[in-house]
N, C-alpha and C positions, 0 to 999 in steps of 0.2 A: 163296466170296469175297463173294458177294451179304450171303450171313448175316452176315459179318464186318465190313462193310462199313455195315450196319443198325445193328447193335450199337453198330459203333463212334460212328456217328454218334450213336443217343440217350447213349452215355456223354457226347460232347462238348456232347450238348443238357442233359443234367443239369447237368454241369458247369457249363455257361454259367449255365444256372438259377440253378442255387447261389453262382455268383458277382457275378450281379445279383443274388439277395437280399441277399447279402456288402454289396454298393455302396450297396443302396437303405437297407441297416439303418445304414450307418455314416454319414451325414448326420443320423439321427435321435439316434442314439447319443451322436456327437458334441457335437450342438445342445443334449444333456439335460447333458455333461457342460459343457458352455459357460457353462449356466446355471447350473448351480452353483458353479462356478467364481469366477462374478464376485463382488468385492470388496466392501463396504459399508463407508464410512467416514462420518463427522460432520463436520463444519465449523462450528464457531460464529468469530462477528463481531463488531468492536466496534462498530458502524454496525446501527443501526434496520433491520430488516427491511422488504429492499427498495428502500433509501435511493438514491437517483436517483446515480450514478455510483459512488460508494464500495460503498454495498446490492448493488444489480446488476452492478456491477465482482466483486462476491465469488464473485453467482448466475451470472457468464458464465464463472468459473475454475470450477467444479465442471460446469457442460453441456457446456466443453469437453474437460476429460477425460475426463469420461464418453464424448463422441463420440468422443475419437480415441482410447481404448481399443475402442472396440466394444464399450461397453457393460460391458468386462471389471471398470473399476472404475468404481464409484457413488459420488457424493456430494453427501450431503443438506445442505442448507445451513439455519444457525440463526441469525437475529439474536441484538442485545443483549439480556439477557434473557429471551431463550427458552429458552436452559438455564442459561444462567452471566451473569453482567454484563457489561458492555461492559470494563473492565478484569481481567476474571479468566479473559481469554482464553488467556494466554501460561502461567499456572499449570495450567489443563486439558490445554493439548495438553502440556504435561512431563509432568503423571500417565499421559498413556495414556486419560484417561478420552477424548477425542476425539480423532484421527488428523490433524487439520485444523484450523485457526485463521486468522484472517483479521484484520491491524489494523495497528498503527505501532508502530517498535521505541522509541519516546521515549516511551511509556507502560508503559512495564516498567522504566522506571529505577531504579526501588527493588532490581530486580536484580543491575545493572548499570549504573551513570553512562554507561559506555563507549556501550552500548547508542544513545545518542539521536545518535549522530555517524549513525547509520547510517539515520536518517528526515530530518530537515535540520537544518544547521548557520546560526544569524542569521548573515548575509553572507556563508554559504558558495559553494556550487555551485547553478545551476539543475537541472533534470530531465535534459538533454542531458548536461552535464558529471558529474552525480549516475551516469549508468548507465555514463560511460565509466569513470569510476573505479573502481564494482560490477565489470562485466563485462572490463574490458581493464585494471586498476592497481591490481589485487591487491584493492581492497575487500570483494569477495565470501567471499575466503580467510579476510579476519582476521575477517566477522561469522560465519560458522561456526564457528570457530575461539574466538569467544567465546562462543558459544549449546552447542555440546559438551558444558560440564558439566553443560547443566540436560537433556540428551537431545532438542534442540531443534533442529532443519534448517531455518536462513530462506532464503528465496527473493524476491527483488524481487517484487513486484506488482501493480504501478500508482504513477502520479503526478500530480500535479495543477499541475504547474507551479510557477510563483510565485503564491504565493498574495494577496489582500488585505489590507492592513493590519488590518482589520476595523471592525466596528460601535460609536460612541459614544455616550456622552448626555452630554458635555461636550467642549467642543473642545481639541485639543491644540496649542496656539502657540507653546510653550516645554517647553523640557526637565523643570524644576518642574510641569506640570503635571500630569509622571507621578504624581509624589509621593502616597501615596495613593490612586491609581487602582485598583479590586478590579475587576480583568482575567481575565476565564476566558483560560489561553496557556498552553500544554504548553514540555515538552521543557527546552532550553537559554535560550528566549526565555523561560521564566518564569525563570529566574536573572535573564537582565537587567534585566526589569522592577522586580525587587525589590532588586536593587543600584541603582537608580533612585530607591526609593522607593516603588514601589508592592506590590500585594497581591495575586501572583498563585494564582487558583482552579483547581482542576482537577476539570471536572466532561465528562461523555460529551456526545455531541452532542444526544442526546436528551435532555437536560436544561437546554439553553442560553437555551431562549425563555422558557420559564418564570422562570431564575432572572435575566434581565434585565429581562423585565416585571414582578419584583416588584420590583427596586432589590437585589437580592442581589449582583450585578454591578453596577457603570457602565460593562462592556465586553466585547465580547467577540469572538474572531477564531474561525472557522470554515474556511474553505475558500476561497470563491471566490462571484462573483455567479451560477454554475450551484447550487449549493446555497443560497446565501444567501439566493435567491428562493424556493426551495423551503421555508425554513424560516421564510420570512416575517419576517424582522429588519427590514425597511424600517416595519412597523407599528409597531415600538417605541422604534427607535434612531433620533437625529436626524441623526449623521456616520458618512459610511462613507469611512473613512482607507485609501490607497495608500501605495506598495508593502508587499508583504508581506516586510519587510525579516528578519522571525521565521524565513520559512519561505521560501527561495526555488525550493525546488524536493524536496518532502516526497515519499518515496517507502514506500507501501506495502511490507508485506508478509505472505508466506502462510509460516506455521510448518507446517512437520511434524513432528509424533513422529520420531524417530530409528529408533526399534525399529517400528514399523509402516512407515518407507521402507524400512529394509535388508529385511523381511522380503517386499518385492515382488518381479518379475522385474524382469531390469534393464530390458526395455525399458519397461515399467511405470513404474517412476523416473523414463526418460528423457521419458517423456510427463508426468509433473508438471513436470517441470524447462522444459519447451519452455510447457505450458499456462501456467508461472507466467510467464515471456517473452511470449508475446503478447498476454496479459491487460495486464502492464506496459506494454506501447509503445499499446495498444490504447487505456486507462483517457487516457492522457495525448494522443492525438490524439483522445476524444469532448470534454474537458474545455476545449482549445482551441478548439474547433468551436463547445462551447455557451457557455463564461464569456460570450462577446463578445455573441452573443444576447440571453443576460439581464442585461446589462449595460445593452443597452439598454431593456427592458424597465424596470430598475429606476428606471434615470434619464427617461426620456423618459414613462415608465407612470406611474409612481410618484413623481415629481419629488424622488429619493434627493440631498441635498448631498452629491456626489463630492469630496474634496477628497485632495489633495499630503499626504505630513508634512513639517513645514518642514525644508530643509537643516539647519539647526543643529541638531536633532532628530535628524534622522538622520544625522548625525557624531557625535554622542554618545553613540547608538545602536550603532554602528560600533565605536567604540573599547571599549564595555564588553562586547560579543557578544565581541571577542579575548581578553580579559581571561578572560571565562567561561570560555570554550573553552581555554582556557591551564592554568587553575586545574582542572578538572575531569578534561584529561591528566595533570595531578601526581600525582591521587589512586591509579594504581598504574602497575608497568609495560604491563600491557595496556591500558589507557587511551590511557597514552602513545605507544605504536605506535601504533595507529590515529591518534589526530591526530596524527602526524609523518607518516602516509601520505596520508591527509585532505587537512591544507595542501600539503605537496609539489605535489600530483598539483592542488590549487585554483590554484596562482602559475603550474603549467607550461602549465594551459590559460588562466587569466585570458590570460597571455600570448598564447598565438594568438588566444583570439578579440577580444582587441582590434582587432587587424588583420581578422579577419575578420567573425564575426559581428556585433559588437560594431561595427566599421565600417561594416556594411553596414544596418543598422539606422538609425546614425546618418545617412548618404548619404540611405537613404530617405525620412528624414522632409523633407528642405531639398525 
């Protein structure tokens, strides 16, 4: 029994042996296949490497997938230029040649007109009203829904609020003084301008300061006074025009390749889908925090002439932004859904926040 007993026990000690080396190998095992495992994708940007809120708005959506994957997926981030232009973002991530794209869907219009309802509409929605429409009134549906055929997955990304009217070297007191005016101004707002009379240019943001200090521009809008400062426009421009009546509330966004998202796990997916969400609410409370900063910096640093555009200006402003936007849903029926769901969804909150935000704003200032 003794013998039996001896036995028995070194077989239970092997055993055990064998099963912590079992234990010990399969942590290592595991970790070797972990690392192989993970994912490597590209992101290129239509924004300067780096670029203070848009730049690093791009570089805080790929470190936070990376983090809340575990590492499982990677992604390297590219400015303008570092493999592709600022505008041949939205054709790379369709080929496949990068998984990843970062910029504003009102720069692909040659795609798609439809396209630019989905970054801002002149007198549309702000940033608040913009994401309730995305995320809660169908808007997210119909821009997938028209990015499909190029194998294209958007995702909200960031916002910047209302932006500034932007930078002049001639003052605007009337309507006619559009007339003429060679405006760098994307999207819808460059229709306006030029049913106004004027000449609008479409150049990246890294090419703005240049082409207004040499007089290639008499104008140009940008962002806001958090970037406006950084690009240094107070050195060459003499008026910086409010509100940014073009862009009340411009919403980034992150493309995916189609064929590189299905080809993830889902929960994989669902970590792009959430990282592109809190990047978006994120980009739009630093943009808040800083505008007001460099605001003052500009004016009080800088002694920038902050000026209004005059009411009549911007009522005539007003009425031609509908017009645009009218004309531009003509042009097919997918067009035309999205702005029928666009304004809908703009009159049923214009409506409450009268009452509310819109009230409450107004209360404050007395």
């Amino acid at each position: 029994m003794k013998r039996r007993d001896v036995v028995a026990g070194m077989g239970l000690l092997a055993g055990g042996a064998a099963l912590s080396g079992c234990q010990e190998d399969k942590p290592k095992t595991h970790q070797s296949q972990f690392k192989a495992a993970a994912i490597q994708w590209k992101m290129v940007t239509a924004w300067p490497k780096n670029f203070p809120g848009l730049g690093t708005g791009a570089n805080y959506l790929a470190a936070l997938i990376e983090q809340m994957s575990g590492g499982r997926l990677r992604v390297k981030v590219y400015g303008a230029k570092e493999l592709v232009p600022a505008f041949g973002v939205f054709d790379t991530v369709a080929r496949g040649t990068v998984e990843m794209g970062h910029g504003a869907a009102y720069y692909w219009k040659g795609k798609s007109e439809a396209a630019q309802f989905f970054t801002s509409v002149p007198f549309g929605m702000n940033a608040q009203e913009m994401n309730a429409w995305l995320y809660h009134g169908g808007g997210l549906t119909l821009w997938t829904d028209l990015y499909e055929p190029f194998g294209v997955k958007p995702f909200p990304a960031g916002n910047m609020g209302v932006q500034m009217g932007g930078w002049f070297n001639k003052e605007i007191n009337q309507v006619e003084d559009l007339q003429g005016l060679k405006m760098r101004i994307p999207g819808l707002g460059a229709e306006v301008l030029k049913k106004l009379g004027g000449t609008p240019v479409s150049l990246p943001g890294g090419e703005l300061y240049t082409a207004l200090q040499s007089g290639a521009i008499d104008a140009t809008e940008w962002v806001g006074p958090f970037n406006d400062l950084a690009f240094g426009f107070y050195k060459i421009a003499k008026y910086y025009y409010y509100p940014g009546w073009h862009e009340p509330g411009s919403v980034l966004e992150c493309l995916v390749n189609q064929a590189a998202y299905s080809a993830l796990p889902e929960d994989l997916q669902a970590i792009v889908a959430a990282a592109c969400q809190v990047v978006n609410q994120d980009m739009l409370a630093e943009f808040t925090a800083k505008n007001n900063r460099a605001l003052e910096v500009l004016v009080n640093q800088h002694q920038v002439d902050l000026r209004p555009f005059p009411p009549a200006v911007l009522d005539k402003l007003l009425s031609v932004s509908m017009e645009v936007a009218a004309t531009v849903a003509d042009a097919n029926p997918e067009a035309k859904a999205i702005h029928a769901s666009f304004m809908q969804f703009r009159q049923q909150v214009m409506t409450y926040h009268h009452i509310s935000e819109q009230a409450f704003l107004n209360a404050r200032l007395k």
